[in-house]
C-alpha positions in Angstrom: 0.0 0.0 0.0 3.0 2.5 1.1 4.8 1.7 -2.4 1.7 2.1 -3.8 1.3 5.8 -2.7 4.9 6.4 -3.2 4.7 5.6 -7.2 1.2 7.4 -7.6 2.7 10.5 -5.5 6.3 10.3 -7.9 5.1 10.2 -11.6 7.4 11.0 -14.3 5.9 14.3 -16.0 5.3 15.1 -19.6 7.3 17.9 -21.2 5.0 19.5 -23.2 7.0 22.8 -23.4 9.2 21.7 -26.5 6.1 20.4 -28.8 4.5 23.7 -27.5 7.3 25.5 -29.1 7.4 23.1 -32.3 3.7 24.0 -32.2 4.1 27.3 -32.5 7.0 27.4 -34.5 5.1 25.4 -37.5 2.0 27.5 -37.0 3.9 30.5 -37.2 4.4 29.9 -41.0 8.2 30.8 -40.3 10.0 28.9 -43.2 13.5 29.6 -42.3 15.5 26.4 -41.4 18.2 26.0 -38.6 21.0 24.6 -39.0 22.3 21.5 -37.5 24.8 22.7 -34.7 21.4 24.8 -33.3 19.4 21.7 -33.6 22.0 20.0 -31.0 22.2 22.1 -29.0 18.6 22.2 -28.0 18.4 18.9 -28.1 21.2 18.5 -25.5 19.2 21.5 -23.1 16.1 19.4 -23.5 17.7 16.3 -22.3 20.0 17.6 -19.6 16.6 19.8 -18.2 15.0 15.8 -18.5 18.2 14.1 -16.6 18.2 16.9 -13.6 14.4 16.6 -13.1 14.4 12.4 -13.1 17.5 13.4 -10.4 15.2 15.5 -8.2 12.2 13.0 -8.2 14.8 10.0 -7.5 16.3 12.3 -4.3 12.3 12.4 -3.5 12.2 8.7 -3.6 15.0 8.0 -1.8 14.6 10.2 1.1 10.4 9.4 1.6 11.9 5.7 1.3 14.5 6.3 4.0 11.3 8.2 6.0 9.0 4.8 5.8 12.4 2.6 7.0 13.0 4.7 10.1 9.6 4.8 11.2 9.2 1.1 10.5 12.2 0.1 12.8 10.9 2.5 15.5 7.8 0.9 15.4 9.5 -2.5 15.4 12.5 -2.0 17.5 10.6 -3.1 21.2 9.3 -6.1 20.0 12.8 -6.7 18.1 14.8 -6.4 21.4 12.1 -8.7 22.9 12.5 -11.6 20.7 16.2 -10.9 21.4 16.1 -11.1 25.3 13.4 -14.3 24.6 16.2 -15.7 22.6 19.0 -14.8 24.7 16.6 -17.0 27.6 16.2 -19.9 25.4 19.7 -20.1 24.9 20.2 -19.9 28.8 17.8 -22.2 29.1 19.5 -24.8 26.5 22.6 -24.8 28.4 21.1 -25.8 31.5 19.2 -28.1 30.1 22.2 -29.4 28.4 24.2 -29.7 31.7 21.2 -31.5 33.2 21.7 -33.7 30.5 25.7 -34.5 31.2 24.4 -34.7 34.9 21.7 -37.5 34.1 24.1 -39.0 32.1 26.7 -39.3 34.4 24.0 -40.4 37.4 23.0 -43.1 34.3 26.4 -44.5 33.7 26.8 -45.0 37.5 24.1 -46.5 37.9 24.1 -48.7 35.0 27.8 -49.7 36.5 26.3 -50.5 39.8 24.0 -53.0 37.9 26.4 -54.8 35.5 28.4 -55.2 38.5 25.2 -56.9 40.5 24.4 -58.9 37.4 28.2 -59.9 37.2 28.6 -61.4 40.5 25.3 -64.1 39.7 27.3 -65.7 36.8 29.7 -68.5 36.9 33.4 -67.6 36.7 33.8 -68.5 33.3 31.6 -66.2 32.3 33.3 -63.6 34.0 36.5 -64.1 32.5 34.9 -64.3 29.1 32.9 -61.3 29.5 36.0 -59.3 31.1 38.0 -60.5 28.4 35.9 -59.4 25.3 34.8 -56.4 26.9 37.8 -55.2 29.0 38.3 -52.1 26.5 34.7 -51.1 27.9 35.5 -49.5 31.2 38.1 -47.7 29.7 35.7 -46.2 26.9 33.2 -44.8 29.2 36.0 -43.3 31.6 37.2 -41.8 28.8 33.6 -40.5 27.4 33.0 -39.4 30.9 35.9 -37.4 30.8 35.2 -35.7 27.4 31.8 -34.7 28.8 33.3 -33.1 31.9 35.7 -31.1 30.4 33.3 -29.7 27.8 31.2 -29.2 30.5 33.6 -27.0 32.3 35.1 -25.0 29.2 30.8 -24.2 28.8 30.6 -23.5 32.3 33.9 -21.3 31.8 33.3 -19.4 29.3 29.9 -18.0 30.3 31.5 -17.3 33.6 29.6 -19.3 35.9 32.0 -20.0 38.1 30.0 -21.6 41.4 28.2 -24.7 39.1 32.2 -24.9 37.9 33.2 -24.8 41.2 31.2 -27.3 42.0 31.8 -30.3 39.1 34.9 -29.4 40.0 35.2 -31.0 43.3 32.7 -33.7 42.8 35.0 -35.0 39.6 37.9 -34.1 42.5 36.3 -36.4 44.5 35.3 -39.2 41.6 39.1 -38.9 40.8 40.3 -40.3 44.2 37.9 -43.2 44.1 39.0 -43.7 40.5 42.8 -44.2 41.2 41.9 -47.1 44.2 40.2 -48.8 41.2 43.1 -51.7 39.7 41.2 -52.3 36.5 42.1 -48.4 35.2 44.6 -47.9 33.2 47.6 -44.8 34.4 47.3 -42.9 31.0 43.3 -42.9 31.4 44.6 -41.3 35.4 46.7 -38.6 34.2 44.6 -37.9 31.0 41.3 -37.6 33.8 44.0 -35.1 36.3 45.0 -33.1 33.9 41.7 -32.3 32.7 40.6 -31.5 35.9 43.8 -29.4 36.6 43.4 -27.5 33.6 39.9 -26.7 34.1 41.1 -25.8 37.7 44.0 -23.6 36.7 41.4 -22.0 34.3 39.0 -21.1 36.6 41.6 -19.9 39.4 42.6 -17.5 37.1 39.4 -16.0 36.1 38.4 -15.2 39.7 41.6 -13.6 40.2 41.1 -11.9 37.4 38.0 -10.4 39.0 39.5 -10.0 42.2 42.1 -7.9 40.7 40.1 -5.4 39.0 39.6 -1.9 40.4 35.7 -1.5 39.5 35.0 -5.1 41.7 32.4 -4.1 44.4 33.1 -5.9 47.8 30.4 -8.3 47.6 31.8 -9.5 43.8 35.0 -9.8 45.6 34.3 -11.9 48.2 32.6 -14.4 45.9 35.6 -14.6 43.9 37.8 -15.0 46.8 35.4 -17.7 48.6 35.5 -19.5 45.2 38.8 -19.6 45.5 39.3 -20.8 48.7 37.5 -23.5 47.5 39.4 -24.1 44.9 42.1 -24.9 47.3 44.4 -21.3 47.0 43.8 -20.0 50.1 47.0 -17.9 50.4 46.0 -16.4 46.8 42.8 -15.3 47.9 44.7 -13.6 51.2 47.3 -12.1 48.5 44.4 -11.1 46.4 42.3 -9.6 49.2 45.5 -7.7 50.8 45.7 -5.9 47.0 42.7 -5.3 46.6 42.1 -3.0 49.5 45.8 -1.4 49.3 44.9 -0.1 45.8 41.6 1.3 47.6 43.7 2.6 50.1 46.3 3.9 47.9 43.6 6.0 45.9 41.2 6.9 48.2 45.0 9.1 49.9 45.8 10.2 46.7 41.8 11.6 46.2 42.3 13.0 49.3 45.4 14.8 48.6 44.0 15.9 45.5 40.7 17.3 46.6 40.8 20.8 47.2 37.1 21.2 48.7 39.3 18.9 52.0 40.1 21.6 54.2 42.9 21.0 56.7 40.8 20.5 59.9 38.6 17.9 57.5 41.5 16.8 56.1 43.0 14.6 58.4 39.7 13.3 60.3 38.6 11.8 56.7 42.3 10.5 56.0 42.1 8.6 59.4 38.2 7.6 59.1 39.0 6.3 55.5 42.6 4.1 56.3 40.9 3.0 59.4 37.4 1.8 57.9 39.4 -0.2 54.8 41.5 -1.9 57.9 38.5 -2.7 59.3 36.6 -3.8 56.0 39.7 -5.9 55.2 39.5 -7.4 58.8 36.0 -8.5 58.1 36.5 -9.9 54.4 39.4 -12.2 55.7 37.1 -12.9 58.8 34.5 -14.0 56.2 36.7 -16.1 54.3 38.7 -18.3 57.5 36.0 -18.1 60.1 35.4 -16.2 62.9 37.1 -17.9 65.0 40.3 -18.0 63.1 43.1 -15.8 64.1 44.5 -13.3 61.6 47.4 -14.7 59.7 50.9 -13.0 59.8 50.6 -12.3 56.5 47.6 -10.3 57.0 49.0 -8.7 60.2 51.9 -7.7 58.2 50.1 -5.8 55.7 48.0 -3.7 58.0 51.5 -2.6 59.7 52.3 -2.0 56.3 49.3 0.3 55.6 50.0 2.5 58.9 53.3 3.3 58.0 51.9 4.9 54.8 49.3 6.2 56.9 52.2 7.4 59.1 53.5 9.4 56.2 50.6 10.8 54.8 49.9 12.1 58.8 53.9 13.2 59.0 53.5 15.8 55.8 50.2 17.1 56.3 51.8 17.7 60.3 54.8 19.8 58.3 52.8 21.5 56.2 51.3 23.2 59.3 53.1 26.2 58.6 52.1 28.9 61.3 52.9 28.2 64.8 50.2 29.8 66.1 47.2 27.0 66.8 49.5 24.5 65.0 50.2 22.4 67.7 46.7 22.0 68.9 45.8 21.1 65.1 48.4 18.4 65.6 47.3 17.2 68.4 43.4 17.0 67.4 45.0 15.2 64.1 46.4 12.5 66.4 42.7 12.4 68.6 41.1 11.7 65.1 44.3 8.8 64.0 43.9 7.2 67.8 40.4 7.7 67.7 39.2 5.8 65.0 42.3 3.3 65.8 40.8 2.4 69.0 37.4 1.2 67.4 38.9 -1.5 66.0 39.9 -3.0 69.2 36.1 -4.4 68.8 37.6 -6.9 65.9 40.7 -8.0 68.4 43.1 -5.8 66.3 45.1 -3.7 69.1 46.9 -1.4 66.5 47.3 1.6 69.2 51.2 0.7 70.0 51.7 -0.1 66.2 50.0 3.5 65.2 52.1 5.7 68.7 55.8 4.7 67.6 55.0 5.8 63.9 53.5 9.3 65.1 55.4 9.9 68.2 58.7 10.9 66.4 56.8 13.7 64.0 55.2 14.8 66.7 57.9 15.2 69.5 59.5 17.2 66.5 56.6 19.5 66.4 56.5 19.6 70.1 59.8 20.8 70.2 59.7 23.2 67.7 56.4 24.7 69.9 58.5 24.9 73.0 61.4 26.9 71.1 58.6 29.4 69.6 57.1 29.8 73.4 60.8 30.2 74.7 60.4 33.8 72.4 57.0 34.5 73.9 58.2 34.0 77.4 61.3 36.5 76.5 59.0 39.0 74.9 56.6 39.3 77.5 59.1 39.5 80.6 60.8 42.4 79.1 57.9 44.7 80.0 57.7 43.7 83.2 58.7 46.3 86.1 58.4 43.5 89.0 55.7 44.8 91.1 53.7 42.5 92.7 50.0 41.7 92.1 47.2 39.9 93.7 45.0 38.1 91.4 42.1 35.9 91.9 42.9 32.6 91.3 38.9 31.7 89.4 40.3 34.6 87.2 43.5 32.9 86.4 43.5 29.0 86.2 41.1 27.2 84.1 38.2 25.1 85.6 40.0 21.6 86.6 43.0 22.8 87.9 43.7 22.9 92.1 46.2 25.2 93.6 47.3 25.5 96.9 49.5 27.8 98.5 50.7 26.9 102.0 49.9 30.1 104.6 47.5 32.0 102.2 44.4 32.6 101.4 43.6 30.0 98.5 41.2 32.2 96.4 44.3 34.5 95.7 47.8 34.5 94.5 50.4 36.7 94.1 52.2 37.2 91.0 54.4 39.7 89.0 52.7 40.8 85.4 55.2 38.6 83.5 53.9 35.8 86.0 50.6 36.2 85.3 51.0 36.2 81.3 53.4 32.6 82.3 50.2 30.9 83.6 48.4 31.8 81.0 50.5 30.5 78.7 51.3 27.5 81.1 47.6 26.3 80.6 47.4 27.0 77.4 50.1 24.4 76.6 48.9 21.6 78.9 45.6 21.8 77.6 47.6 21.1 74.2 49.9 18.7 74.8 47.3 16.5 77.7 46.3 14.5 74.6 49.4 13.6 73.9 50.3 11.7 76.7 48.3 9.0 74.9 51.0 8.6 72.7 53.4 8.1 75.5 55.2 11.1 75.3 55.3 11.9 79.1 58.8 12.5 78.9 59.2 14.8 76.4 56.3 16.8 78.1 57.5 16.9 81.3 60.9 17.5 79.3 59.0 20.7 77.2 57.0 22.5 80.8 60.6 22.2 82.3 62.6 24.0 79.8 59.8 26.6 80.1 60.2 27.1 83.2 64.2 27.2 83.2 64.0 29.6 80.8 61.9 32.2 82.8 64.0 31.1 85.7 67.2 32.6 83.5 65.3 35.7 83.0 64.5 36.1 86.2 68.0 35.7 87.3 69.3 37.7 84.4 66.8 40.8 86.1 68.2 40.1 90.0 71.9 40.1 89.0 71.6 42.8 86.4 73.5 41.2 84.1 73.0 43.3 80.9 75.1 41.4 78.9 73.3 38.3 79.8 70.0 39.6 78.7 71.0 41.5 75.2 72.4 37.5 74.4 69.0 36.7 74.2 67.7 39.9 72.2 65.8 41.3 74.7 66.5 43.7 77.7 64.9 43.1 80.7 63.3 45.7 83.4 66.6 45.2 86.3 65.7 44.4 89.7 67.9 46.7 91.2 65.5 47.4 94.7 65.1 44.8 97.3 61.4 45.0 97.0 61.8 44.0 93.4 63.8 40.8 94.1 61.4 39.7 97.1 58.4 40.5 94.5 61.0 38.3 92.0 60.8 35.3 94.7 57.1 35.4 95.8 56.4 35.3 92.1 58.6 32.5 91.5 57.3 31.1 94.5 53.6 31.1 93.3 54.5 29.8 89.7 56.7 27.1 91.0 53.5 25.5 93.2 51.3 26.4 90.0 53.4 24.0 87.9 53.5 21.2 90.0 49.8 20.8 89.8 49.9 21.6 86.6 52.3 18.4 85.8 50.6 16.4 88.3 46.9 16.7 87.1 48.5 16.3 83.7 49.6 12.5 84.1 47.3 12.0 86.7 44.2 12.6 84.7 42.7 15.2 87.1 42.5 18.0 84.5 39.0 18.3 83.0 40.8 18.3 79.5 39.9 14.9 77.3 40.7 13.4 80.5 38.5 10.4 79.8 40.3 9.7 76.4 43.4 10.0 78.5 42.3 7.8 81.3 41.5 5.2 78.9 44.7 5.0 76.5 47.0 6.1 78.7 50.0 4.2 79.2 51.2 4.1 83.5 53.7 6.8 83.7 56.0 6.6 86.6 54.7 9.3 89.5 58.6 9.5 90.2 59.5 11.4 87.0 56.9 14.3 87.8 58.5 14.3 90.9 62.0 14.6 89.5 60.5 16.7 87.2 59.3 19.3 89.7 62.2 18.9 92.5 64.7 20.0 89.7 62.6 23.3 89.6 62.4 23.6 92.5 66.1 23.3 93.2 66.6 26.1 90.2 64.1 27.8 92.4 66.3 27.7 95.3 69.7 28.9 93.8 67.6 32.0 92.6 66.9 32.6 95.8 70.5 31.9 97.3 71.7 34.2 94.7 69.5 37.3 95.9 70.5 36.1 99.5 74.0 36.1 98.3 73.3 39.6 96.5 71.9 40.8 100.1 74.8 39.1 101.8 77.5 41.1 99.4 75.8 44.2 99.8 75.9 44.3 104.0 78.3 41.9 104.9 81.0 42.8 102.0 84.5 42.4 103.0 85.5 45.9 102.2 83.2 46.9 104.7 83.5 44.5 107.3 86.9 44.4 107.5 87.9 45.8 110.5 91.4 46.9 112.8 92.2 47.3 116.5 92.7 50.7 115.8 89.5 51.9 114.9 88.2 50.7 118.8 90.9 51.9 120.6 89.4 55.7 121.4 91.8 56.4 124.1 94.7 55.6 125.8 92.9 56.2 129.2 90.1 53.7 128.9 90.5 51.1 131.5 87.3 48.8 130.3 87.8 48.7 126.6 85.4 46.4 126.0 82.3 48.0 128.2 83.1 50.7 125.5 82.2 48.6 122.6 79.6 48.7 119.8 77.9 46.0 117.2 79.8 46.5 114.2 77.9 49.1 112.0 77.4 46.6 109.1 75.3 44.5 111.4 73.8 47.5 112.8 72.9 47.9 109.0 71.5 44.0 108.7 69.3 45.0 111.4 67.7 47.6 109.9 67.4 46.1 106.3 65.7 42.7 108.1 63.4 45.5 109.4 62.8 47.2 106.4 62.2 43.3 104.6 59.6 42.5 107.6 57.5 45.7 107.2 56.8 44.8 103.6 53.9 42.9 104.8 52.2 46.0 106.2 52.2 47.2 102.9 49.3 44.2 102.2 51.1 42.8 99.1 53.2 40.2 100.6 52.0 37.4 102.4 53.4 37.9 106.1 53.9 34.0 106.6 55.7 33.8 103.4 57.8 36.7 103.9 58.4 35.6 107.7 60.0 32.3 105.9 62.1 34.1 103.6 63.5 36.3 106.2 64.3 33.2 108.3 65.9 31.4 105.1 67.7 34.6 104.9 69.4 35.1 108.7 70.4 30.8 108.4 72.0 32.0 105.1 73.8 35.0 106.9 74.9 32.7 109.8 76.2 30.4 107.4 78.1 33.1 105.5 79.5 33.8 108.6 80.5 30.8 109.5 82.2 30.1 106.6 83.9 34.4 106.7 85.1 34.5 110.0 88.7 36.4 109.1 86.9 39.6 108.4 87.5 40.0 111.9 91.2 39.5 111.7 94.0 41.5 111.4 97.0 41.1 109.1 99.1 40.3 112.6 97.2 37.6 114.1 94.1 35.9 114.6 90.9 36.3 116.7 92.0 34.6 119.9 95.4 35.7 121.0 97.2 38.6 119.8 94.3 41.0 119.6 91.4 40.2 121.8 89.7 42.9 121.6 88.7 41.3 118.2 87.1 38.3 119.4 85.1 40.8 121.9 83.8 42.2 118.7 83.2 39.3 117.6 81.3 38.0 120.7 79.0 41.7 120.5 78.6 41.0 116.9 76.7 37.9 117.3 74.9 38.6 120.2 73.8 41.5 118.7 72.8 39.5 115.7 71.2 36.5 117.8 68.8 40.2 120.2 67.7 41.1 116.4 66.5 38.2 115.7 64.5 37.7 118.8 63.4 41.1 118.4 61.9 40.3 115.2 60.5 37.1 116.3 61.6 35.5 113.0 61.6 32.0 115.2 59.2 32.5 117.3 57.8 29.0 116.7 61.6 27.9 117.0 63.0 29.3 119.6 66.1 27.6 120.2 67.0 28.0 116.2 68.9 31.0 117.1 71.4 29.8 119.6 72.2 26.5 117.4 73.0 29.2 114.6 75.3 31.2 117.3 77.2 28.3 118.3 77.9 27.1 114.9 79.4 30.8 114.6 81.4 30.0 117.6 82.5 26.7 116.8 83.6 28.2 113.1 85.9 30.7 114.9 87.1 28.8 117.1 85.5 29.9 120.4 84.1 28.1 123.1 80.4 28.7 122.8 79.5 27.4 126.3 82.5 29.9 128.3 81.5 33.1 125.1 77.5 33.0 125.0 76.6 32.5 128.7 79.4 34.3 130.8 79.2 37.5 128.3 76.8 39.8 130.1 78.0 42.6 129.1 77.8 41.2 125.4 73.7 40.8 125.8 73.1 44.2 127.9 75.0 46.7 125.4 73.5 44.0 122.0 69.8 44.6 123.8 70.9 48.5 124.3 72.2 48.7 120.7 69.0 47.8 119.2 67.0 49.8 121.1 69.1 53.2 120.0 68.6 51.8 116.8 64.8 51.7 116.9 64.8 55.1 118.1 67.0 56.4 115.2 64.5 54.3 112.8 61.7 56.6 113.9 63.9 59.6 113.6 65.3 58.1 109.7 61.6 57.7 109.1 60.6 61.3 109.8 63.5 62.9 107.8 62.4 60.5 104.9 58.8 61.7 104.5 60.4 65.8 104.4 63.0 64.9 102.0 60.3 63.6 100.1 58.2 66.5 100.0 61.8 68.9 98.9 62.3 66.8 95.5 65.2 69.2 94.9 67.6 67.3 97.1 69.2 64.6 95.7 68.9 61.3 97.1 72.2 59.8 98.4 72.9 56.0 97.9 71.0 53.4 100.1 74.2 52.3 101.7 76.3 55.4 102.0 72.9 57.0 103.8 72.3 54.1 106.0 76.3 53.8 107.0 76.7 57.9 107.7 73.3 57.2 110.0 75.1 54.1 111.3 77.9 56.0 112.3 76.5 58.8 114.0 74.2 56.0 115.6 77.4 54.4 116.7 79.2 57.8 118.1 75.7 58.2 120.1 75.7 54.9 121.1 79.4 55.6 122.7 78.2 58.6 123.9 75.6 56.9 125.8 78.5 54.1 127.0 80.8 56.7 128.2 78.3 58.4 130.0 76.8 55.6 132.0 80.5 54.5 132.7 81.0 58.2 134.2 77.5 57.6 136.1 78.9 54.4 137.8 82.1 55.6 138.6 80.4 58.4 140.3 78.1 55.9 142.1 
């Protein structure tokens, strides 16, 4: 019907137009005649005009033809590509049906063997032998058909990939092959011809799983059937091999996507790099569990690869820890970066695979290098912030200083305050902000360097602090910055109580830090964190506090220098001899003017705590510290009471008088001050050492020197008087601010002196008064 309406729709057409012409042309009457070369060459117009036409109406044809072929497969093509699919069934179907076939053929055979051998054993011998010898190629024929079917079986089986029915001929013919070979009647070549189809088959088939198995685009679930059908197949370490490369290549690009990505920022970064190594470690754990059993333990081989796969981990982790480039918040993005890695390590404890050590020695080494690196960058802070400081002392709240979590306890003051300096304050500040830092990383066992990082903190304000009390500028310019000098005593006692306060702070702070008692990821910490010996933290903190102590001996020592010098304390007969008249020289004595200075100075350090800045039991202590450190200076500096001619006991006596006054003196001042109060008997142990170090007998010198006690008592007295009187002249020099100030010393030892002339004024006197008596 459609060609049909094609031929009545594309008719050739009539030309008419040249017998019109001729028409006309004849009716015209015209007689003239053309010649032949015009004659062509209409003839060739009219048939070219024919040829183009008959072109068009072919190009008409062809594409209303092409038209009706499209539209005819369109309307065609669903029930073509169902009769395709019906076929591709059938032939699905045919190839079961022809392995059913082999199946009931082989289920035949057998049992068409069992029979003839049922029959065979009611006949007579004779026709045993006969039948075994005309049919004893039989057996061997059907063996040999058997095998033929099998293996055609297989290479069907093979090549449409169906590897689980292949699997399983596969170990029934295994199986048929065993019983085969106890068999007498069956001939070796028939054996090794039946193996080696088998093996072939086997071979075969191993290597198309593996094939799968090794191919990127495998899903999990296509995997492990490739790898169970291996197993089966009897190549168990294969299918580990295969496994073990299969998820390394996942590993391997999952990093390298990871690297890659840009939209992975660096806080993401790492949480996804450890959630992604750590979940294919656990996926592989649970494919191998799948293959072996539950209850099999993981082989070495498999334990070797995850160790494997950390180590790359480990340096993946390393470099994005480097590229970290700004110190500031980079360690505590290093140490959430190892939260995320131990995190996600410790969940698969739940699949008995303990990988925490494995993972700590791999990350400890980058990050005790980035540790380090953070302690050498705070070492700049701690430099840059002291050098502002003018060592005045503070009293701060401590809920305004320490972070909730942290104890501190001072002993003799009031625990909701401490006293610091400004540096001080800006060191605990910094002090927390570090442990809260580096806490977490005591999961990774790196107590030690810790403990090794706070310290070396510490020492180095402890240098600064020591550079500012001995005023060594040279010292501080070393480190590039100058420090504020601690030039007035007030400023080295406000030096110590600081020192004193930060040196209890950081022994809580270590303590609560290996001890879990700081509210920081403490419960991570509790749980992964290895026993660290308490008696490094206490090593730890006893060596500061020993650097603690030689700062303090050293401002003792600076005290010490400044009073008990031995330019000024060097004394000569001559200087007590007043005249040649005086018949009780030594009723005429006086404490020697430095110590007369020591007594005002101790008085000067004990009214400090009026000014309600130091802590009066604290200073109390450092005052005692101080007088056991001036007896012992003593003890050991007992020739600056010697002459050039002789010593203390013999040639010049009235030296060892001094002597006697001296310490007396020393031993009423104390008392006066009640620095040992709660002690009393401390004094007279430090008084006999004196003795004893001079070479005096303390027992005959301390108790049968009356006159030693009664003009020591007298002495401090006058001196108490001329205190109030120094006092009051202070307070109107400081209103005249034109008059210079003279130098501490120089003021106090012109005082001293006219203290002492008054004082011998006072002597004379009374001596006058008794003689008159």
């Amino acid at each position: 019907m459609e060609s049909s309406t094609v031929s009545s729709t594309f008719r050739f057409r009539d030309h008419h137009q040249p017998e019109e012409a001729t028409e006309s042309d004849t009716s015209s009457g015209i007689s003239s005649v053309s010649s032949d070369r015009d004659e062509e060459s209409e003839l060739e117009s009219m048939t070219g005009e024919g040829i183009r036409r008959l072109c068009m109406e072919f190009l008409e044809i062809k594409e209303a033809s092409d038209e009706d072929f499209y539209r005819n497969i369109f309307a065609n093509y669903s029930a073509f590509i169902g009769i395709h699919e019906e076929v591709k069934d059938i032939e699905k179907k045919l190839m079961q049906l022809r392995t059913h076939v082999a199946m009931q053929k082989m289920l035949v055979k057998d049992l068409t063997d069992g029979l003839y051998l049922k029959v065979l054993s009611v006949q007579t011998m004779d026709s045993i032998s006969e039948e075994l010898i005309c049919d004893e190629s039989l057996p061997l024929n059907e063996l040999e058909v058997h095998i033929s079917n099998v293996s055609e079986t297989l290479d069907v089986l093979l090549s449409e990939n169906r590897a689980d029915e292949a699997i399983a001929i596969l170990e029934m013919e295994q199986e048929n092959l065993q019983n085969v070979q106890y068999e007498d009647d069956t001939s070796s070549d028939v054996l090794m011809l039946y193996n080696n189809a088998i093996s072939e088959r086997k071979e075969m088939l191993i290597l198309q799983l593996a094939r799968v198995a090794e191919n990127s685009r495998t899903s999990a679930s296509e995997l492990h059937k490739a790898l169970v059908g291996i197993c089966r197949l009897g190549q168990s370490h294969l299918a580990t091999r295969l496994l073990l490369k299969y998820y390394h290549s996942r590993i391997a690009s999952g990093i390298h996507n990871l690297q890659s990505s840009k939209s992975c920022l660096q806080g993401v970064y790492i949480r996804e790099l450890s959630r992604f190594v750590f979940s294919m470690i656990s996926q592989a754990a649970r494919s191998f569990m799948m293959l072996y059993g539950e209850t099999s333990a993981y082989a070495s081989e498999f334990m070797q690869w995850i160790h494997e796969e950390i180590e790359v981990f480990a340096v993946s982790f390393t470099k994005y820890v480097k590229s970290i480039s700004e110190i500031s918040g980079g360690l505590s993005t290093a140490v959430e970066a190892v939260q995320f890695a131990t995190s996600y390590c410790c969940q698969l404890e739940t699949q008995r695979l303990v990988l925490q050590p494995l993972l700590i020695k791999h990350l400890r080494t980058c990050m005790e290098n980035i540790l380090a690196e953070h302690i050498e960058h705070f070492k700049k802070v701690i430099s840059i912030f002291t050098a502002s400081d003018a060592w005045v002392l503070g009293r701060y709240l401590v809920s305004g200083i320490l972070n909730e979590g942290y104890s501190y306890v001072v002993v003799g003051q009031e625990p909701e305050y401490c006293l610091l300096t400004n540096s001080g304050r800006k060191f605990v500040t910094l002090l927390q902000a570090i442990s809260k830092d580096v806490t977490p990383l005591a999961a990774l066992q790196m107590e030690g360097s810790i403990l090794a990082g706070l310290s070396d903190l510490f020492m180095e304000y402890i240098t600064i602090l020591e550079e500012a009390i001995t005023c060594d500028v040279n010292m501080s310019e070393k480190s590039g910055f100058r420090v504020i000098l601690a030039e007035s005593v007030p400023q080295q006692v406000s030096i110590l109580a600081n020192l004193s306060t930060l040196e209890n702070f950081f022994s809580n702070t270590v303590r609560s830090i290996f001890r879990g008692t700081n509210c920081i990821d403490s419960e991570k910490i509790k749980i992964h964190r290895v026993g660290f010996p308490d008696q490094e933290v206490d090593s730890c903190v006893m060596f500061i506090q020993e650097a603690s102590t030689r700062l303090k001996a050293q401002v003792f020592k600076q005290f010490i220098d400044r009073v008990l010098s031995p330019e000024v304390c060097k004394l000569t007969p001559e200087m007590w001899v007043d005249s040649e008249n005086r018949s009780r020289l030594f009723n005429g004595l006086l404490p020697s003017s430095v110590f007369q200075v020591l007594f005002l100075e101790l008085r000067k350090l004990n009214k400090l705590s009026e000014d309600d800045i130091f802590e009066a039991k604290w200073l109390m202590q450092l005052i005692r510290e101080l007088i056991e450190a001036i007896f012992a200076w003593i003890s050991s500096n007992n020739k600056i009471w010697e002459t050039d001619k002789g010593d203390l006991n013999f040639q010049h006596p009235e030296i060892s008088d001094q002597f006697v006054l001296d310490m007396h003196f020393l031993v009423e001042a104390i008392k006066y001050g009640e620095y040992f109060s709660k002690h009393p008997l401390v004094p007279a142990t430090l008084m006999k050492e004196a003795f004893n170090s001079a070479g005096l007998d303390p027992f005959r010198d301390i108790y049968d020197d009356g006159w030693a006690m009664k003009a020591a008592t007298e002495a401090v007295e006058k001196l108490l008087e001329i205190e109030k009187t120094e006092l009051l002249l202070e307070d109107e020099a400081a209103e005249d601010l034109a008059v210079p100030s003279k130098n501490h010393f120089e003021h106090a030892n012109d005082t001293f002196q006219d203290a002492a002339r008054s004082s011998l004024d006072i002597f004379s006197s009374s001596e006058e008064d008794d003689e008159k008596i």
